[in-house]
C-alpha positions in Angstrom: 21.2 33.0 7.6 21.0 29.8 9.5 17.9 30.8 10.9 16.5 31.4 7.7 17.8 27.7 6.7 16.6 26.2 9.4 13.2 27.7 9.2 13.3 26.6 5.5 14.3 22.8 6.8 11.3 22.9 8.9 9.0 24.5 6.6 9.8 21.7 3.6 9.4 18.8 6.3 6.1 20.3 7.5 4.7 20.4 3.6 6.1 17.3 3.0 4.1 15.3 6.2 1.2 17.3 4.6 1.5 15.9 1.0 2.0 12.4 2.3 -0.8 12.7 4.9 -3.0 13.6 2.1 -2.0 10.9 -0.1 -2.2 7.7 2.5 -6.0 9.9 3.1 -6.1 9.4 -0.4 -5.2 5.7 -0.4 -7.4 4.8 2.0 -10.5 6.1 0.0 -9.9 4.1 -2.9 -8.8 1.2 -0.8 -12.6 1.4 0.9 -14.4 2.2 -2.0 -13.1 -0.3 -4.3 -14.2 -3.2 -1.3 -10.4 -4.2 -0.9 -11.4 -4.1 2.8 -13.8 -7.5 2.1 -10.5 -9.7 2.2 -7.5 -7.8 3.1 -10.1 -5.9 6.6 -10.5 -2.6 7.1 -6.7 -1.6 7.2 -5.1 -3.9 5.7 -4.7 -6.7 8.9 -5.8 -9.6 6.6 -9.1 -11.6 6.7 -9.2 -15.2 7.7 -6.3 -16.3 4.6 -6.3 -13.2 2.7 -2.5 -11.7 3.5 -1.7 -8.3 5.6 -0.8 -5.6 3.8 -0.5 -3.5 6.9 2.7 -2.4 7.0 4.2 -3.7 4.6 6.9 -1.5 2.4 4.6 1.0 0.0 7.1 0.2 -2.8 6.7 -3.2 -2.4 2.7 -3.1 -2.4 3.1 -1.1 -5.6 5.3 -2.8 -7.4 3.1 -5.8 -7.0 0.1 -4.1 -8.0 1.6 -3.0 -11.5 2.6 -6.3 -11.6 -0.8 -7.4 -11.2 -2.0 -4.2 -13.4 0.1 -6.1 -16.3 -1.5 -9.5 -15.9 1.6 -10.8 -13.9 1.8 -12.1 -10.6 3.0 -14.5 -8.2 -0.2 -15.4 -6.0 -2.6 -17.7 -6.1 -4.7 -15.1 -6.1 -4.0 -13.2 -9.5 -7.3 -14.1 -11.3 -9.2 -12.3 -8.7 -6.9 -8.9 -8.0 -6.0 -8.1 -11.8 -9.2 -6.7 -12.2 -8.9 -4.6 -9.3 -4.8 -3.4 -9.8 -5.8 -2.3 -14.0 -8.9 -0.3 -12.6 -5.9 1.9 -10.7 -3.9 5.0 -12.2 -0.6 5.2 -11.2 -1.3 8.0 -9.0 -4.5 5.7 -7.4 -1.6 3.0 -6.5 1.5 5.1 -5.1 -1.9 6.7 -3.1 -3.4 2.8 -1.7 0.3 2.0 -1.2 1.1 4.6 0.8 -2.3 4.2 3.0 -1.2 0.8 3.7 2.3 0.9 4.1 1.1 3.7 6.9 -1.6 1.7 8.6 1.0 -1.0 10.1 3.8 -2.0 11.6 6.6 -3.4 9.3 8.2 -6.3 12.0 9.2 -9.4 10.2 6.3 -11.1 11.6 3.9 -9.4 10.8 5.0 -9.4 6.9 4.9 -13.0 6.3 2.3 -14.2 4.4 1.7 -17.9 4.2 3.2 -20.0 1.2 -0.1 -20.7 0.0 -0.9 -17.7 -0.6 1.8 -16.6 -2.0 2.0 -19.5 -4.5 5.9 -18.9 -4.9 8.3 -16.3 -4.2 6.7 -12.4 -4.9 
């Protein structure tokens, strides 16, 4: 019986890494084909003043992209992503969330994103 458990522990754990690999896989498809790479790079790192999204929390990067989805954000940005965040499902942004949240480290430093940018608390 506790083998059986145990082999049923492992088993779930394995299928889940497998669901989530195939989502952040997922992700990063739409991430490349939409062009999200021109300002935010290739995985997310940031170009020149466009923030990292690199490892930041995927909850957080989707929350602000239904934000965005809805017309509301807290960037300076806005004009420019809305388009992009209402041409995702909400499948398409748990999927870009998770790439990114996965392509990253989440230390403290390498989640701030400068003022400007930001254009207010988000």
């Amino acid at each position: 019986m506790r083998v059986d458990i145990l082999l049923l522990t492992l088993l779930l754990s394995l299928f889940a890494n497998g669901a989530s690999k195939a989502l952040e896989d997922m992700g990063e498809k739409i991430y490349i084909s939409m062009g999200c790479y021109g300002c935010h790079g290739v995985s997310g790192e940031g170009v020149n003043d466009f923030p990292k999204l690199a490892g930041r929390p995927a909850g957080y990067i989707a929350e602000r992209l239904r934000e965005l989805k809805r017309g509301i954000g807290h960037t300076s940005r806005k004009e420019m992503m809305v388009p992009y965040a209402r041409a995702l499902d909400s499948r398409q942004i748990e999927a870009v969330s998770a790439f990114l949240s996965s392509a990253g480290s989440q230390s403290p430093e390498d989640l701030e994103v400068p003022e400007d940018i930001l254009g207010g608390d988000i």
